[in-house]
N, C-alpha and C positions, 0 to 999 in steps of 0.2 A: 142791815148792820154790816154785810160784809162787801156790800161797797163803800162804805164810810171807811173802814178800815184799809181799803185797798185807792180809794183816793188820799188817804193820810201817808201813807206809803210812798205814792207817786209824787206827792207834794214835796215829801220829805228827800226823796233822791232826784227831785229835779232841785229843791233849795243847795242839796249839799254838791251835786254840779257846777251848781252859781257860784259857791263860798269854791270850792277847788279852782276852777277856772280865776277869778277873779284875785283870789289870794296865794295861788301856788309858789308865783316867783319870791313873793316877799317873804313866806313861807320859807321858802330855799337859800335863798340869800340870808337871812336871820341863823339859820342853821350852817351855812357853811363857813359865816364870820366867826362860829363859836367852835368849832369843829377845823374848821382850814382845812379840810378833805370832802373833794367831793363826794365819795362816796358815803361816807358818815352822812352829811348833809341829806343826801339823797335817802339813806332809811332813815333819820330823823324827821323829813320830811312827808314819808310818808304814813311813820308812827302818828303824826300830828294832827292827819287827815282822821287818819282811823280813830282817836279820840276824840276827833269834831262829828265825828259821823256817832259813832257812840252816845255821845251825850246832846246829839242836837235836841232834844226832846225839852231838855233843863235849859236851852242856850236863852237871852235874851236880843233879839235881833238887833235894836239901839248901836249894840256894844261889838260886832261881830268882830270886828278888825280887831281890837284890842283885844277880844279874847281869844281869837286863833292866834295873835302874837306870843301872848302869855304861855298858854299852851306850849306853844315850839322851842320858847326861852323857857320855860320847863323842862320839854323833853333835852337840851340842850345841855342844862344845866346837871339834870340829872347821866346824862350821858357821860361828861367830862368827872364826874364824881364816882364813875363806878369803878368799883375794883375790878371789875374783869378787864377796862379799857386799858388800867394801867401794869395789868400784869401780863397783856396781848400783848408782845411785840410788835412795832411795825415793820412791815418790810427794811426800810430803807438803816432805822435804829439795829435791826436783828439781823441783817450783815456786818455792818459797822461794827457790831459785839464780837461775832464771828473772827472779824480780818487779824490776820497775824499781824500783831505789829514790830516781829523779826524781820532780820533784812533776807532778800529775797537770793538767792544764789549768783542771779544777776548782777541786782545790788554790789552783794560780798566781793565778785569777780572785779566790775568794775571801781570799788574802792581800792580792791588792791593792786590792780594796776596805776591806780594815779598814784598810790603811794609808792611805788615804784619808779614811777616818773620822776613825781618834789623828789627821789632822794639820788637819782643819777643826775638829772640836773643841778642838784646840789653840790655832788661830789665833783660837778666837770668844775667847777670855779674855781680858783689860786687862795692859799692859807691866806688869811685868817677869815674870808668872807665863805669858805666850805664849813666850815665850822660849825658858822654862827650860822651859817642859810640851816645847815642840819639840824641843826637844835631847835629853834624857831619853826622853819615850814615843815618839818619832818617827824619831828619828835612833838610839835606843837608847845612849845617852852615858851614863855614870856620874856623881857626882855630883863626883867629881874629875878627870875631863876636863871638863867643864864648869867644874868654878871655875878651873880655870888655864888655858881658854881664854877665857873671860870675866874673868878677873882680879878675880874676887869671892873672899873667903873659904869655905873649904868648908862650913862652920857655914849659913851665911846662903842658898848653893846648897840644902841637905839642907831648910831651913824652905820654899824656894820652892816645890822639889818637893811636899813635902808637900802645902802649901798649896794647889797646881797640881790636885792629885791629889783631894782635895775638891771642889774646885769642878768637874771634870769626871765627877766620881762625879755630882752635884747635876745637872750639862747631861744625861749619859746617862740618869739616873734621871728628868728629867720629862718625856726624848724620850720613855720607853719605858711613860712612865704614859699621854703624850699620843697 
């Protein structure tokens, strides 16, 4: 009796070699299109074995492909449902949460230097285009706050701007030749 027993054994882990060999990729692939991580993939994958291996004894050979599929679209399914997956952070999510998203001192330094720049370039220009350059590129105004708080028309505001807008093109353009 206890060679019966121990050739059932040997039967049984040379079939479930076959089934691993034979079905691992498709196994892994099934598991990493429901998962999108390798490594998920990879212990789901081998969760799937060890329940093939488990219950070889109940399995029906016929069907083997489709029920180590089932199985893996089980263990998968169950995976993406569990509460602990969704209350794990991932790496890449659990910095992301982390990041300041104040500005950096760097950041702070270099904004206030350009804002210092728009407002000396503004001021080298001749009345009435310092004005309107200041208001607009400097104070960031639109061109209808500016005409009704200057009590200009908005037509005449939009030509300043423009206007403004050229001639600071031309100051930056010969700083940056010069």
């Amino acid at each position: 009796m206890r060679n019966r027993k121990e050739a059932d054994r040997i039967d049984k882990e040379a079939y479930f070699g076959y089934l691993l060999d034979t079905y691992e990729r498709l196994v892994y692939s099934i598991c990493f299109k429901m998962t999108g991580n390798q490594f998920d993939a990879e212990d789901l994958t081998q969760e799937t074995f060890l329940s093939v291996y488990k219950n070889l004894a109940t399995f029906q050979k016929d069907y083997e492909k489709a029920w180590i599929c089932k199985i893996a679209t089980n263990k998968g399914l169950d995976f993406l449902k569990s509460a602990k997956r969704r209350s794990e952070p991932k790496e890449d999510t659990y910095f992301e949460e982390l990041k300041d998203h104040g500005e950096s001192p760097e950041e702070a330094y270099l904004r206030r230097e350009s804002k210092e720049y728009v407002y000396t370039v503004c001021q080298s220009l001749k009345s009435p285009y310092k004005e309107v350059a200041t208001e607009h590129f400097y104070r960031e105004k639109t061109a209808r706050e500016i005409a009704q708080e200057s009590e200009k028309g908005i037509r005449t505001v939009q030509t300043q701007i423009y206007r403004a807008k050229a001639m600071i093109r031309k100051i930056v353009e010969g700083r940056a030749a010069g």
